[in-house]
C-alpha positions in Angstrom: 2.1 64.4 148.3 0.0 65.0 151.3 -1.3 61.8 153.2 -4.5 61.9 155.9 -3.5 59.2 158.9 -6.0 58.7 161.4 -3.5 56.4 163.3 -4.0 58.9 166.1 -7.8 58.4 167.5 -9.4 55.9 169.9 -12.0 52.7 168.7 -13.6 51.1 171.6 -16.6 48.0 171.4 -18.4 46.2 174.1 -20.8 43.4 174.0 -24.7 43.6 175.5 -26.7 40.8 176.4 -28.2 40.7 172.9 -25.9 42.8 171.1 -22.4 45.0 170.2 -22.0 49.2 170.8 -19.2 50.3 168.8 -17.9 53.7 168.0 -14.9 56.3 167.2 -14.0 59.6 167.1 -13.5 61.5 164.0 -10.0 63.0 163.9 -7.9 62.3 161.0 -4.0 64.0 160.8 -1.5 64.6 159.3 2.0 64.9 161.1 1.1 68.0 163.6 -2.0 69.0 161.4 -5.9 68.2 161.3 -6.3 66.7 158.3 -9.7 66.1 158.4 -12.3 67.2 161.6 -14.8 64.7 160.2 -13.1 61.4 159.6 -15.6 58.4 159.0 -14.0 55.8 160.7 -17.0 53.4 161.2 -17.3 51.2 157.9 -20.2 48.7 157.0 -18.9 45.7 155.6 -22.6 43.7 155.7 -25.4 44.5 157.4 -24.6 42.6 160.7 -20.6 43.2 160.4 -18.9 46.9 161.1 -15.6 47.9 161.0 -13.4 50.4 162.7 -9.6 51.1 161.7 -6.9 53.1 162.6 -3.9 53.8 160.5 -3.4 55.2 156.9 -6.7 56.3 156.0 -6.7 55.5 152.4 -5.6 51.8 153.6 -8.3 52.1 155.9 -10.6 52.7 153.4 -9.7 50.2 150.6 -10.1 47.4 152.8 -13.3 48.0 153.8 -13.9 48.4 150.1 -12.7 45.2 149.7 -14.1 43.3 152.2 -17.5 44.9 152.1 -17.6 43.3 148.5 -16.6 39.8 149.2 -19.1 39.7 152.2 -21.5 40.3 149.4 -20.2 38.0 146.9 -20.4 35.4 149.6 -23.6 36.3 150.7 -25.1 35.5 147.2 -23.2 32.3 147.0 -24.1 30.8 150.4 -27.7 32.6 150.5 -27.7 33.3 154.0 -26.1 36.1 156.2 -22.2 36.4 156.0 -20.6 35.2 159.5 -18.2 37.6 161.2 -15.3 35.2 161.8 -15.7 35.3 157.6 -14.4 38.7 157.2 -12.0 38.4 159.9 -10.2 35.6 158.0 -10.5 37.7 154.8 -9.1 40.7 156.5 -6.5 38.7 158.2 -5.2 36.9 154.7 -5.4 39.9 152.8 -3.5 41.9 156.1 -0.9 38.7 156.3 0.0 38.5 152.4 1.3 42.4 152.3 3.3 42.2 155.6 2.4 45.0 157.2 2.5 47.4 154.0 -0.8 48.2 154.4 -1.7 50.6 157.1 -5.0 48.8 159.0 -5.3 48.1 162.3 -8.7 47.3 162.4 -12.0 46.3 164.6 -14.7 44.2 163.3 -17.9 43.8 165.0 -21.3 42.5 164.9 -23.8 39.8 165.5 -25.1 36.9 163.5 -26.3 33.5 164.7 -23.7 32.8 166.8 -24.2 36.2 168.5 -22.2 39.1 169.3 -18.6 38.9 168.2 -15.7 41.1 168.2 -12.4 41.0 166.7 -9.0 43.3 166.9 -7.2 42.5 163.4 -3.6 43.8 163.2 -1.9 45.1 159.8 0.8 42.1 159.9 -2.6 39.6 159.7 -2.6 38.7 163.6 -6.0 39.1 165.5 -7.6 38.8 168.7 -11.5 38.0 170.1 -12.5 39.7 173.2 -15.4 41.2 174.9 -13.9 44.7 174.1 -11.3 46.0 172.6 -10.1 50.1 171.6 -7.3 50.8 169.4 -4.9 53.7 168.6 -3.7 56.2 170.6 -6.4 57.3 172.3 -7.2 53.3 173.7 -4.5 53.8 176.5 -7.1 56.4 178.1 -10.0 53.9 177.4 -8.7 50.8 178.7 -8.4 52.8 181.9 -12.3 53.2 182.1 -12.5 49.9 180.0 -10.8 47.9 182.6 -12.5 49.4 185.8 -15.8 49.5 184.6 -16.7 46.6 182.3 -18.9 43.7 182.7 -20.6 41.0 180.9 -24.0 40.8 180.1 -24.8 45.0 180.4 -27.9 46.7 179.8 -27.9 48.9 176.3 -28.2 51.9 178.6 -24.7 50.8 180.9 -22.7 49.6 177.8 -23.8 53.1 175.7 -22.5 54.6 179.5 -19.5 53.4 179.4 -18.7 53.4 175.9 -19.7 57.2 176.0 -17.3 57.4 178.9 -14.0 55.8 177.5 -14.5 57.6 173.9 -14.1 60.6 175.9 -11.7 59.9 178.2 -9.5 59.4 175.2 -10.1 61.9 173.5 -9.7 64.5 176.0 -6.4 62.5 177.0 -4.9 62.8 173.4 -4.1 65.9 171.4 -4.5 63.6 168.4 -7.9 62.2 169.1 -10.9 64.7 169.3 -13.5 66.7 167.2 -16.5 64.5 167.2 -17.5 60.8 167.5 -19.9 58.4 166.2 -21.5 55.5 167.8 -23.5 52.5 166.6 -25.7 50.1 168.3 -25.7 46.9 166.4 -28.3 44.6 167.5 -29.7 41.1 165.7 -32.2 42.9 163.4 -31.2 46.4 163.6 -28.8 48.8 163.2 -28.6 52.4 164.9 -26.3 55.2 163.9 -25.2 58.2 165.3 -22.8 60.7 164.4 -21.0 63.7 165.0 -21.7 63.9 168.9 -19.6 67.1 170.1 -18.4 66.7 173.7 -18.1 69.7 175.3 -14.6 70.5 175.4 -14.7 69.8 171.8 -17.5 72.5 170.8 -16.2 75.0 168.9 -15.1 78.5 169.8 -17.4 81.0 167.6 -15.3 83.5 165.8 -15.6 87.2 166.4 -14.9 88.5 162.8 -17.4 91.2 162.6 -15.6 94.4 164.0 -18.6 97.9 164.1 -17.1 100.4 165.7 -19.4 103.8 166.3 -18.6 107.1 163.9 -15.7 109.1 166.0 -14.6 106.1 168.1 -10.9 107.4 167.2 -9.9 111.3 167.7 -8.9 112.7 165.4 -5.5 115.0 166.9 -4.4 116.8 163.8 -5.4 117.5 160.2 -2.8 118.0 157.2 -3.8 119.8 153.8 -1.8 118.4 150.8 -2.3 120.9 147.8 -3.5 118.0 144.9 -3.1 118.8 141.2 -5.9 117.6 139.5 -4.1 118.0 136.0 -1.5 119.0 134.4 -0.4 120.6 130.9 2.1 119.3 128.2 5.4 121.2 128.2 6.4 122.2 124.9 
């Protein structure tokens, strides 16, 4: 049985004026070894609610399966745009009701008429609002530049900055974290993606595989002749 955890990467968020940048890296391992190099860990649920995760990535990826579909189901029950504190408390029940079985620490973030919002939802069904929160292993890099550098009400340019900044600084902190990351800016009517950015310590090292070597590059000292029979007859 081989499992993929991407327990080990970084999630950080931080609000705008008029909206939420959110991203992650996209390391996903297993024990010592790189499971996968391009981990998706930025999952829509609706079109104004996103969600980041760290833990077992299978987990990871059936709740967003989940949730994705009830913000759906509610959204053609109520007729109107599902609110973000709705999937939190779907998240949280569904998070609460298995104890900590399943593996989902999790990040939801978006914007709907309330405004920005963003929520840190732990796999025993706890959660917590803030103006910006990074998980996993990588996050004790990123609260560093988090803490030093955040403020409310930023310019897109400032909070992509620093968001930039802390993704980096935690994956160049963490053996665990790395590869690439993806970003998104998630604003009242729109929704901008971007992924597999390569920092530069993370580019990769192009492989010299292709050996040519010139005719007589090795001397040759000393020839031996072997006498070779071709064929041979049948003894009677």
């Amino acid at each position: 049985l081989f499992l993929i955890f991407s327990i080990v990467f970084i999630i950080c968020c931080k609000l705008l004026k008029d909206g939420i940048v959110i991203g992650a890296d996209s390391r996903a391992t297993s024990g010592n070894i790189i499971g996968d190099k391009y981990c998706m860990k930025l999952h829509e649920l609706a079109k104004n609610i996103y969600m980041c995760g760290s833990g077992t990535a299978a987990d990871l990826d059936q709740l967003a399966h989940l949730l994705s579909a009830n913000m759906e189901l509610l959204k053609l029950t109520t007729e109107r745009k599902p609110r973000g504190v709705a999937a939190v408390r779907m998240a949280r029940q569904h998070l609460f009701k298995h104890m900590g079985y399943i593996g989902a620490y999790v990040i939801i973030a978006g914007i709907d008429f309330t405004g920005p919002f963003l929520y840190s939802v732990h796999a025993h069904g706890s959660s917590i609002k803030d103006n910006y929160l990074a998980d996993g292993s990588g996050s004790l890099a990123a609260y560093g530049v988090l803490e030093t550098n955040f403020r409310l009400n930023m310019t897109l340019d400032e909070a992509l900055d620093l968001l930039k900044r802390a993704l980096i600084a935690g994956m160049a902190a963490d053996v665990n974290s790395g590869n690439t990351y993806t970003f998104a800016i998630l604003k009242k009517n729109s929704v901008e993606i971007y992924t597999r950015n390569v920092p530069d310590f993370c580019e990769p090292i192009p492989k010299m595989l292709a050996y040519r070597y010139p005719p007589k590059t090795t001397k040759v000292l000393k020839q031996i002749k072997y006498d070779i029979i071709s064929s041979t007859k049948m003894m009677e």
